[in-house]
VEXDOKOL-867231 format. One line per field, with one value per residue (C-alpha): x, y, z; residue in three letters; residue number from 1. Coordinates in nm, 4 decimals, padded with zeros to 6 digits. Layout:
! residues N
c1 <- (X / ...) .
c2 <- (Y / ...) .
c3 <- (Z / ...) .
res <- (ala / ...) .
n <- (NUM / ...) .
! end
This chain:
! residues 168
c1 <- (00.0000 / 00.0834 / 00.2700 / -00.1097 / -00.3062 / -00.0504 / -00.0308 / -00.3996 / -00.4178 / -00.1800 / -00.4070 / -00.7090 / -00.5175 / -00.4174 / -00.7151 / -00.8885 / -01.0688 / -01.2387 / -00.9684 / -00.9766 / -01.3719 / -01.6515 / -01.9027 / -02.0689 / -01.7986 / -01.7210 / -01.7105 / -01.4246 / -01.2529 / -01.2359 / -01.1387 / -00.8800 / -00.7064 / -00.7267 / -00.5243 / -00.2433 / -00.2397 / -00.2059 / -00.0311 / 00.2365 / 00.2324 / 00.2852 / 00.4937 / 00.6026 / 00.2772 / 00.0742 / -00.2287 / -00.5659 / -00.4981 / -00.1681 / 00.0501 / 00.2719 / 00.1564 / 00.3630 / 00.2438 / -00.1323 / -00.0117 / 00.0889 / -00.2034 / -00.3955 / -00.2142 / -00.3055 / -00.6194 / -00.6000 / -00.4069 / -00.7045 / -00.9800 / -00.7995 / -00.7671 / -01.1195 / -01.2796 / -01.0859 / -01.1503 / -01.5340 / -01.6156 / -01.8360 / -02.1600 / -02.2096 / -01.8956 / -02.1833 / -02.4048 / -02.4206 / -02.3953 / -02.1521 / -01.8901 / -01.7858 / -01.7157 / -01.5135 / -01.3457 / -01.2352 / -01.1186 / -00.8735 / -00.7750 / -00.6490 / -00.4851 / -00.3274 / -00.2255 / -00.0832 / 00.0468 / 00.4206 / 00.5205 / 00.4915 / 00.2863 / 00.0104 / -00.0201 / -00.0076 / -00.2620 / -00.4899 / -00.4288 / -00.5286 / -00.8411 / -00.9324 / -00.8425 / -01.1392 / -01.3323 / -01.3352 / -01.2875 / -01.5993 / -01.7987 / -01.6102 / -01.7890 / -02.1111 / -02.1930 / -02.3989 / -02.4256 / -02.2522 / -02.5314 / -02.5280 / -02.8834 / -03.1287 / -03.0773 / -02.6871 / -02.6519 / -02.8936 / -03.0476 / -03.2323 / -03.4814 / -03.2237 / -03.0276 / -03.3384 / -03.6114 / -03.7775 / -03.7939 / -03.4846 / -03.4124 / -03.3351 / -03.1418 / -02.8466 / -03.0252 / -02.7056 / -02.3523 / -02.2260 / -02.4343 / -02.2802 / -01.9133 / -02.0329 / -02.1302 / -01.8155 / -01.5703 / -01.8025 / -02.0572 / -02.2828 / -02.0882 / -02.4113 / -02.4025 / -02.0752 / -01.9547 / -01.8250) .
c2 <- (00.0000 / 00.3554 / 00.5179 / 00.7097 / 00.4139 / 00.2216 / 00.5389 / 00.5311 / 00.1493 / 00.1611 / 00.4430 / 00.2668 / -00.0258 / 00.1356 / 00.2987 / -00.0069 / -00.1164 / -00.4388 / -00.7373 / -00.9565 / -00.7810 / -01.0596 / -01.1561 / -01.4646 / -01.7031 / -01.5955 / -01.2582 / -01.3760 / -01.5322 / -01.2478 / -00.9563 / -01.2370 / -01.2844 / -00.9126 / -00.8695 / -01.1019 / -01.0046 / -00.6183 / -00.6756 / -00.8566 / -00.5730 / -00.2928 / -00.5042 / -00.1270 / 00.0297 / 00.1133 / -00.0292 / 00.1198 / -00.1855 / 00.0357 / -00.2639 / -00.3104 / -00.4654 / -00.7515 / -00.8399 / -00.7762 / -01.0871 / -01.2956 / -01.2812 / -01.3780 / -01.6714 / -01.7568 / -01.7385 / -01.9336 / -02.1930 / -02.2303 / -02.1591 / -02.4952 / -02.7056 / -02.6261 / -02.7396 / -03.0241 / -03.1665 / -03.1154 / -03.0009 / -02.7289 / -02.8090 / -02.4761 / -02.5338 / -02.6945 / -02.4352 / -02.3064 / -01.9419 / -02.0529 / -02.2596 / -01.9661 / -01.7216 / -01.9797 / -02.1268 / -01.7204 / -01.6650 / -01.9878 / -01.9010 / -01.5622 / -01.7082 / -01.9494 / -01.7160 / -01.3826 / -01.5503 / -01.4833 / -01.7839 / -02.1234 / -02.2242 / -02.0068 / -02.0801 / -02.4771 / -02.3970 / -02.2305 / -02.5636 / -02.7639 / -02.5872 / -02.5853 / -02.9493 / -02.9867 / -02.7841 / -02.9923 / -03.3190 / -03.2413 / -03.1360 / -03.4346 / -03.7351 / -03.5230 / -03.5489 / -03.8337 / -03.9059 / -03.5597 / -03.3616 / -03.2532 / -03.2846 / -03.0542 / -02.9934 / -03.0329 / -02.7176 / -02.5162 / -02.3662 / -02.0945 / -01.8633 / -01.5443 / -01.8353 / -01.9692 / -01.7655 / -02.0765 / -02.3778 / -02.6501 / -02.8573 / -03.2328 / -03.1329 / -02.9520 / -02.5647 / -02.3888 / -02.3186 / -02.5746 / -02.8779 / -02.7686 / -02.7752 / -03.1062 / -03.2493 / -03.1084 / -03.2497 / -03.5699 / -03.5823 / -03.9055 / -04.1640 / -04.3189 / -03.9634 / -04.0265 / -04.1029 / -04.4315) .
c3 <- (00.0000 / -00.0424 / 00.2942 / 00.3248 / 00.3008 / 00.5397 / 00.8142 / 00.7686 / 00.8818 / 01.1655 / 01.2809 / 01.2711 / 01.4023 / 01.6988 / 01.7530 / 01.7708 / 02.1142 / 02.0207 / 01.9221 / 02.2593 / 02.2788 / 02.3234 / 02.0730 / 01.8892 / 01.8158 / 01.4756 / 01.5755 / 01.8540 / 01.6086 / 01.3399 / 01.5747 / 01.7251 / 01.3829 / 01.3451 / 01.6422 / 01.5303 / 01.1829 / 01.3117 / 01.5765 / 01.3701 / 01.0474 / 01.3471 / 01.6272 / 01.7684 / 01.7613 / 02.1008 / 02.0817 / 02.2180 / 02.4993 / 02.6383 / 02.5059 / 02.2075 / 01.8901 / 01.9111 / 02.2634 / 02.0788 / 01.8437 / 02.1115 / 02.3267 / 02.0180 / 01.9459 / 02.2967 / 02.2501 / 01.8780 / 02.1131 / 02.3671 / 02.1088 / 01.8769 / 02.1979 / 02.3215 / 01.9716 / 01.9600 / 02.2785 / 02.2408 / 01.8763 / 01.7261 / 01.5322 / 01.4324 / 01.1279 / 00.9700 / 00.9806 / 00.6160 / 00.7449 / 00.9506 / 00.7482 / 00.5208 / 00.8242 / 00.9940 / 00.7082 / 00.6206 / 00.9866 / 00.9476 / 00.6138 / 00.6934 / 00.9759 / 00.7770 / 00.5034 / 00.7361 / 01.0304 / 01.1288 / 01.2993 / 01.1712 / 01.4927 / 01.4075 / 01.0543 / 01.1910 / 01.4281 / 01.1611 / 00.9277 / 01.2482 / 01.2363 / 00.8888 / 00.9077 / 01.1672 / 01.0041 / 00.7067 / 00.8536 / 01.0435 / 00.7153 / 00.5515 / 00.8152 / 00.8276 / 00.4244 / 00.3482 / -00.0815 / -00.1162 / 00.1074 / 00.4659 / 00.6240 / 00.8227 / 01.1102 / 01.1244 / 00.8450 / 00.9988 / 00.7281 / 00.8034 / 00.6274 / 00.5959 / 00.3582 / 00.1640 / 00.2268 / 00.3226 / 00.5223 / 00.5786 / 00.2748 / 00.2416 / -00.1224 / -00.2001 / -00.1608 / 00.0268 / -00.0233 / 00.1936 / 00.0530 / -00.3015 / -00.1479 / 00.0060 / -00.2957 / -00.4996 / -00.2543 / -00.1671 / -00.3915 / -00.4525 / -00.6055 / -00.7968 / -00.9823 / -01.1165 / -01.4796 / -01.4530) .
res <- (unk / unk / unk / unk / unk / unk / unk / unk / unk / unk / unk / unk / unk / unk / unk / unk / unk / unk / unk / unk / unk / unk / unk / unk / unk / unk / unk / unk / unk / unk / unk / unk / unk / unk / unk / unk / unk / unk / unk / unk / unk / unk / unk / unk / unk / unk / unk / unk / unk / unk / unk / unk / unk / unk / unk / unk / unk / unk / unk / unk / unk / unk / unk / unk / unk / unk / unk / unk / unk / unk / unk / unk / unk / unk / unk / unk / unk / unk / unk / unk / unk / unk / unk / unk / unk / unk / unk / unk / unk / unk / unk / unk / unk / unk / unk / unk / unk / unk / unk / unk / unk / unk / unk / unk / unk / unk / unk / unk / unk / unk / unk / unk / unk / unk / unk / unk / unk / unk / unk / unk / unk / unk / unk / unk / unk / unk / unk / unk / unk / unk / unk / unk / unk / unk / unk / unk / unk / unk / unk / unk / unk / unk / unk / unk / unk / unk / unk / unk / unk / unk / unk / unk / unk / unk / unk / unk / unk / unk / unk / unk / unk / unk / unk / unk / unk / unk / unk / unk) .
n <- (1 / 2 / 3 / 4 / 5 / 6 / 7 / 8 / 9 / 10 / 11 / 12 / 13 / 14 / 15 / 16 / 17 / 18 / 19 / 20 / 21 / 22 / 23 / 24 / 25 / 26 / 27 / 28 / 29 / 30 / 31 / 32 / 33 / 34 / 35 / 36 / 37 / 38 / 39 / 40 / 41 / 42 / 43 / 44 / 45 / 46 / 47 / 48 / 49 / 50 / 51 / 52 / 53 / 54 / 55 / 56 / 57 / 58 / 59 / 60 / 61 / 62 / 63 / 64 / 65 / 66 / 67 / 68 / 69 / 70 / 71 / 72 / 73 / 74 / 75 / 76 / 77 / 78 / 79 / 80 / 81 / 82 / 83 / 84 / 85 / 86 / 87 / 88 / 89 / 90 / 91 / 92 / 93 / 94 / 95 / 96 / 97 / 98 / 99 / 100 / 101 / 102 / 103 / 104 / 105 / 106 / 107 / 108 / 109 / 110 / 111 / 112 / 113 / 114 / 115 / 116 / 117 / 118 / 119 / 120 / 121 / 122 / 123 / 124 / 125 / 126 / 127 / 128 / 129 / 130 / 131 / 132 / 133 / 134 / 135 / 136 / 137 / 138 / 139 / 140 / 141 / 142 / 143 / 144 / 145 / 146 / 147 / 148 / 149 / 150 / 151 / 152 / 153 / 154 / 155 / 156 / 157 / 158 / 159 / 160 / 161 / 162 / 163 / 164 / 165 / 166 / 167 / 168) .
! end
């Protein structure tokens, strides 16, 4: 980025109040990745927390670090949600992608790994079932479907679709 568009982020970026702020569980998990991917552009910069950028980026690890261990010792339905499964699936991915240490970006592949894995055991002939994807009417504009209606039953079906559907 240009050095105006750059001062301009670190402003914002320092400004900001709301990375280890609460929320619903995708909203946790954006502002968390926020905070490390910030944190680790501006390692010098005082955040609005009164603490350096870099120590920003390693309390979000920490909590990427509880957040994976939590999930995998008990799971989380909702990454079949099909509102759900693109949010989380982003979160990881930028994770993944910015990270500065090769234990975050292993951490993010752990979860995407779940995340998949857990989409992976959950499609049946290529489709994921009501009420695991919890289709809602904000999706569809109508009740939960037993065909592939949603995002997430078409991924299911591209990466696992029905095998009686295929060419042979």
């Amino acid at each position: 980025f240009p050095a105006e568009i750059q001062q301009a982020l670190r402003s914002q970026a320092e400004a900001y109040a709301k990375y280890m702020g609460g929320g619903t569980e995708n909203h946790i998990g954006m502002k968390r990745v926020a905070a490390m991917v910030f944190g680790e552009a501006y390692p010098e910069m005082k955040t609005a927390y009164g603490i350096s950028g870099s120590d920003l980026a390693r309390e979000a690890i920490a909590w990427m670090s509880r957040y994976g261990h939590a999930v995998f010792a008990s799971s989380m339905a909702e990454y079949l949600s099909t509102i759900y499964l693109g949010s989380h699936s982003e979160i990881w991915l930028t994770a993944k992608e910015h990270a500065g240490t090769d234990a975050a970006r292993l951490m993010s592949r752990a979860m995407l790994d779940w995340i998949w894995s857990d989409l992976a055991v959950n499609a049946h002939l290529g489709q994921v079932l009501p009420p695991l994807p919890r289709d809602k009417t904000m999706i569809t504009n109508g009740p939960q479907m037993s065909y592939p209606n949603t995002h997430i039953q078409w991924l299911s079906w591209l990466y696992w679709g029905d095998e009686r559907s295929r060419p042979g």
